[in-house]
Each structure stands twice: as C-alpha cells, then as structure tokens.
N, C-alpha and C positions, 0 to 999 in steps of 0.2 A: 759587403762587397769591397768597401774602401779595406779594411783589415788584409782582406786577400791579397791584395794587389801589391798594399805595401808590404806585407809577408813573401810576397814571391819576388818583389823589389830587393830588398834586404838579402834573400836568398842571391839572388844574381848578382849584387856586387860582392856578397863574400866571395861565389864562388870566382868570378872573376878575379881577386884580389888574392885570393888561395893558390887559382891557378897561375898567374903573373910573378909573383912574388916570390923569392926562394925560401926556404923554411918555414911559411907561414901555411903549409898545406892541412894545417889542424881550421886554418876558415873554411877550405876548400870543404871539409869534411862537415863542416857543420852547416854550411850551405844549402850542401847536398841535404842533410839531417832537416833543415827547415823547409826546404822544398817538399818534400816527402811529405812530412806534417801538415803541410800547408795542405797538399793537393787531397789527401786524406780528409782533412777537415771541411774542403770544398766537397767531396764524396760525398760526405755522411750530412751537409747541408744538404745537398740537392735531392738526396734520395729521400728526407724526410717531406721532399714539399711533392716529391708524387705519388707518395703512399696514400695523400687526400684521394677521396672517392668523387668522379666529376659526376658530375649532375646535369 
C-alpha cells in the first residue's frame, strides 16, 4: 500500500510540474504513464485477494 501511494505521489507532482512548467510537458506525459501503471497494478492487486473462496 505504502508503494502505491508514493507511486501515485510521484505521478501527481510530475504531472503537476509538466503541467505548470513550459516545455517540460514530456513530465506531464509520463505522469500520466505512472498513473496508469500504478492504478493498473492496484487492479491486478485487489483482484487477486477476491478470487480466495470465503468460507
């Protein structure tokens, strides 16, 4: 959970810094790129822990 957080941290200042900043729109872009990644790999976390069978 700490990993995500600071992944989605990291994401938000670039894009912040991408968007603010003149010619540095290549952060912006990769922000967005971590973002993605990030929420994707929060997906594929969460869906492995409801595939258990409850009891």
């Amino acid at each position: 959970m700490v990993t995500f957080l600071l992944l989605l941290l990291a994401a938000m200042v670039l894009g912040i810094i991408g968007a603010a900043a003149d010619g540095l729109s290549y952060l912006l872009a990769i922000g967005v790129v971590l973002f993605v990644a990030d929420v994707a790999y929060f997906a594929m976390v969460g869906s492995r822990r409801v595939r258990r069978p409850m009891r």
